[in-house]
C-alpha positions as a printed Julia matrix, in Angstrom:
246×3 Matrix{Float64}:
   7.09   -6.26  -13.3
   4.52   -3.4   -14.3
   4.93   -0.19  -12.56
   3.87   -1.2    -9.34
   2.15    1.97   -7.06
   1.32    1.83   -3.34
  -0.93    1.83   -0.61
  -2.65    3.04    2.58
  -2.74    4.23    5.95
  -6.57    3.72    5.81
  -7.81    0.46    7.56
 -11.16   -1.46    6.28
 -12.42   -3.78    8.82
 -13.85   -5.86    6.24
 -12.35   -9.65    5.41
 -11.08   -9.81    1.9
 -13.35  -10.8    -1.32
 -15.86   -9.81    1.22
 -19.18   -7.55    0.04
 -17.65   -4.64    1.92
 -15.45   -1.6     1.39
 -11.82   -3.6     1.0
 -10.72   -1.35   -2.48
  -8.75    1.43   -3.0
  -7.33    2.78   -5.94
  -3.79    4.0    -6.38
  -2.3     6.09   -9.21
   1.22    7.79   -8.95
   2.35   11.02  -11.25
   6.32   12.59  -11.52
   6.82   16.29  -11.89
   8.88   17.79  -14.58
  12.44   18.56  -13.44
  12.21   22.28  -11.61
   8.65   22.11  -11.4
   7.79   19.99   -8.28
   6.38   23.74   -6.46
   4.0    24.44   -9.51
   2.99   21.02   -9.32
   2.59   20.58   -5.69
   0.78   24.49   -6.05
  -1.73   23.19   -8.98
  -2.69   20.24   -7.05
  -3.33   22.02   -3.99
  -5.86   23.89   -5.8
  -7.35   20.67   -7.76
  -8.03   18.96   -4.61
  -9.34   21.76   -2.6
 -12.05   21.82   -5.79
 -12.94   18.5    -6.61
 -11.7    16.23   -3.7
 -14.16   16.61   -0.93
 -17.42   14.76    0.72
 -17.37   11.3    -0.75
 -14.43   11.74   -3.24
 -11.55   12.45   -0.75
  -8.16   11.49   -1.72
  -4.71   10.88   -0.15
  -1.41   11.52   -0.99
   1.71    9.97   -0.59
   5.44   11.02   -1.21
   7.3     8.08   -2.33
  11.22    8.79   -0.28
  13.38    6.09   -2.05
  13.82    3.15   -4.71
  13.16    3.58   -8.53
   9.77    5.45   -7.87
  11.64    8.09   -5.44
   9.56   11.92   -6.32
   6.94   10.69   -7.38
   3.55   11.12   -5.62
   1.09    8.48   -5.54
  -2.74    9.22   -5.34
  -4.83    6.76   -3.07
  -8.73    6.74   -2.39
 -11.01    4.36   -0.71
 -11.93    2.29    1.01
 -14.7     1.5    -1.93
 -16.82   -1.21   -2.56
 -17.48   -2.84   -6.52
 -20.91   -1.18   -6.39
 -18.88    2.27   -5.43
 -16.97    2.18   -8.51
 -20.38    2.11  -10.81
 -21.05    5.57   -9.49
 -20.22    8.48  -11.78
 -18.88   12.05  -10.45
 -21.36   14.44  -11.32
 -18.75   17.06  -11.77
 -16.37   14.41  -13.78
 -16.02   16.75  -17.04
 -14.93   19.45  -15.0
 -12.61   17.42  -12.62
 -11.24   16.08  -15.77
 -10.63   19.22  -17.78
  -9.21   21.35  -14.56
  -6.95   18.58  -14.31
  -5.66   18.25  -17.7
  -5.17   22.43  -17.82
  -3.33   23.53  -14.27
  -2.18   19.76  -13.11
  -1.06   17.53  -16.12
   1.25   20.35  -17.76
   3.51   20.14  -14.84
   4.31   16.21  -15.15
   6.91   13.81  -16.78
   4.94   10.98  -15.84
   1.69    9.67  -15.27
   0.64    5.8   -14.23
  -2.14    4.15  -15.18
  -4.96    3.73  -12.02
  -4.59    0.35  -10.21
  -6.92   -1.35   -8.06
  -5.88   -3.02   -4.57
  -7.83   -5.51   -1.89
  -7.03   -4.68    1.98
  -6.67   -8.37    3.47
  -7.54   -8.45    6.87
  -6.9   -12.23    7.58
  -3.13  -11.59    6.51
  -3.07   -8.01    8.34
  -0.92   -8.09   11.61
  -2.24   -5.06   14.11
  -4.23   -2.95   11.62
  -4.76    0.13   14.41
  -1.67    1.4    14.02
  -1.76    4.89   11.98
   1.65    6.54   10.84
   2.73    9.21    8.4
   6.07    7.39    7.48
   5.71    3.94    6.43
   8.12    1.34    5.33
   5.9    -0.72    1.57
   6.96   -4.0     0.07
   5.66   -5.15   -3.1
   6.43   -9.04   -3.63
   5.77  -10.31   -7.3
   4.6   -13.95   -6.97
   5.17  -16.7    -9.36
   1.46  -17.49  -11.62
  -0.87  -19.99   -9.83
   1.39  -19.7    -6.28
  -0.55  -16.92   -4.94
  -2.93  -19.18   -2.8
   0.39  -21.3    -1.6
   1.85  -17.31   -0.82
  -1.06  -16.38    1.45
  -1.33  -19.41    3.51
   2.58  -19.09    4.53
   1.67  -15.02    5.45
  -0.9   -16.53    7.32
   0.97  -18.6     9.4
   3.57  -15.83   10.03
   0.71  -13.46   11.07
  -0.59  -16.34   13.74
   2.93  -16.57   14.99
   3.45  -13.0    15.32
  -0.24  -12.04   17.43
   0.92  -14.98   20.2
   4.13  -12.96   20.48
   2.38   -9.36   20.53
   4.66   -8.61   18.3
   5.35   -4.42   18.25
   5.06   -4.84   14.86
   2.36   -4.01   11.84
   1.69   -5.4     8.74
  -1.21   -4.34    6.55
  -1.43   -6.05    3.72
  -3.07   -5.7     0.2
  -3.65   -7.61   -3.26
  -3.44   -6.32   -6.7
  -7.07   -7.18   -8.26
  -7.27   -8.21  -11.61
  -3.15   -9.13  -11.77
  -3.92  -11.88  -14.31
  -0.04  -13.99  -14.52
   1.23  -11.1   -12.44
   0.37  -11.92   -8.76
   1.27   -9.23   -6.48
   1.12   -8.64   -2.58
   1.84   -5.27   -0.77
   3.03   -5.21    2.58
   2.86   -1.57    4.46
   4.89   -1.09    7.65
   3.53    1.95    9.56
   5.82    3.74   11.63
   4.32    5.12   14.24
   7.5     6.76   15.46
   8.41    7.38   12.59
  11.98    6.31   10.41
  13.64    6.0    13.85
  11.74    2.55   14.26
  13.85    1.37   11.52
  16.75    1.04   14.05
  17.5    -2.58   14.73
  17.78   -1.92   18.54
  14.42    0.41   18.49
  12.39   -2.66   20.35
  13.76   -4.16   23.4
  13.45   -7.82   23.97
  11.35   -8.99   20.89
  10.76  -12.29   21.12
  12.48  -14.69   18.02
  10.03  -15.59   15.25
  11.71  -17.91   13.99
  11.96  -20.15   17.4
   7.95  -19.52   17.83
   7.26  -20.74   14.35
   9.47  -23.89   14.66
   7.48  -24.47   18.23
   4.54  -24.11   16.63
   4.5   -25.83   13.51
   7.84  -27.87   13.32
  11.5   -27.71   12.21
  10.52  -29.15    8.64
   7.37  -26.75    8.27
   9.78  -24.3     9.09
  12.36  -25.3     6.21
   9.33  -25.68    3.92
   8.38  -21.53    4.84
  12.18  -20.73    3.65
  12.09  -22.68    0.31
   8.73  -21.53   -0.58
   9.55  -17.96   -0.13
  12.42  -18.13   -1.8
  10.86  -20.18   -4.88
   7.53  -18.44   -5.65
   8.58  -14.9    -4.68
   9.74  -13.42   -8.59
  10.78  -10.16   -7.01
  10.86   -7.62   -4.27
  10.43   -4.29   -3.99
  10.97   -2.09   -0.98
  10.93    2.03   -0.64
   9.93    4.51    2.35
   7.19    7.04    1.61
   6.04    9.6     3.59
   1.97   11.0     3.74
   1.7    14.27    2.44
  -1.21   15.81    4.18
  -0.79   19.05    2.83
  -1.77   17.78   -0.86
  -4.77   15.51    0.67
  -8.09   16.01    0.92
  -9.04   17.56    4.76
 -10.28   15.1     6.46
């Protein structure tokens, strides 16, 4: 699967494929070995420049999994028209960025854009610095069959007020790579992880079978387990020192 990057603690309110701001954009760099401080210093500096008013920027430190140390770079929410406009200080942002920031990386990915789904979001409010991403790879042409099972689970899971969040996000422009991301914010941070953290959470699995059936219910497991390619699943933390002040 391409090098999959991450996403958000920002919210759009927006329903997917919709007119409004549902994009953001997500790029992720790696410092060289022994220079994550000059990095971390050089950025710093970068955004404090060129990241302000409308061009405001997040960052993210990914904890864990094959992209653990590297940081990934998220802005939005944007709209299609938003990405026609043109920095006026873009040859400058560029070249200050290529002098004090790109001499302290090993690795660079390429920018990817990302659609927030509200329909298959499950209690957007919740904001968190520590979140818990998935990124599921879906088989070509299952993508629609992907979302309406999500769907379900998210209908299931507001009848329970389930303690739990889900926002969720598709890669744009995938082509035979279908991709989903799943972001689990945790608003008590890594601690929520525990598998005793909530008390008396009702069963999903007993609510979806009461809702839609035993067989519907078999149908969700084989589905998911046919059409999903891969999974991917780290902890990242936000790094609000390296972000733009909001």
């Amino acid at each position: 699967m391409r090098k999959i990057l991450v996403l958000l603690l920002t919210v759009a309110t927006c329903t997917a494929y919709s007119q409004g701001k549902t994009i953001y954009s997500v790029s992720s760099v790696k410092p060289k070995i022994g220079m994550t401080t000059a990095f971390e210093n050089a950025w710093k500096t970068h955004v404090s420049k060129f990241h302000n008013g409308d061009h405001k920027i997040l960052v993210f430190e990914i904890l864990s999994g094959d992209k653990g140390g590297y940081y990934q770079f998220v802005k939005g929410p944007m709209s299609y028209a938003d990405m026609d406009i043109e920095k006026p200080d873009q040859s400058a942002h560029d070249m200050d960025y290529q002098k004090k920031v790109a001499s302290t990386l090993s690795d660079e990915t390429g920018i990817f854009y990302y659609q927030y789904l509200d329909s298959l979001t499950l209690n957007p409010g919740v904001m968190a610095d520590k979140s818990v991403v998935t990124v599921n790879s879906i088989k070509t042409g299952k993508m629609g069959d992907y979302r309406d099972e999500v769907k379900k689970g998210v209908m299931v899971s507001r009848t329970l007020n389930s303690p739990f969040n889900n926002n969720r996000y598709q890669l744009i422009g995938a082509g035979s790579n279908p991709v989903m991301v799943s972001v689990y914010n945790l608003k008590d941070g890594f601690k929520q992880l525990e598998s005793d953290y909530f008390k008396n959470v009702a069963i999903f699995r007993d609510n979806y079978i009461t809702t839609y059936g035993f067989n519907n219910w078999e149908k969700r497991t084989d589905l998911l387990d046919d059409i999903v390619e891969k999974t991917e699943i780290f902890l990242r933390k936000r790094r609000g020192d390296l972000s733009s002040k909001q």
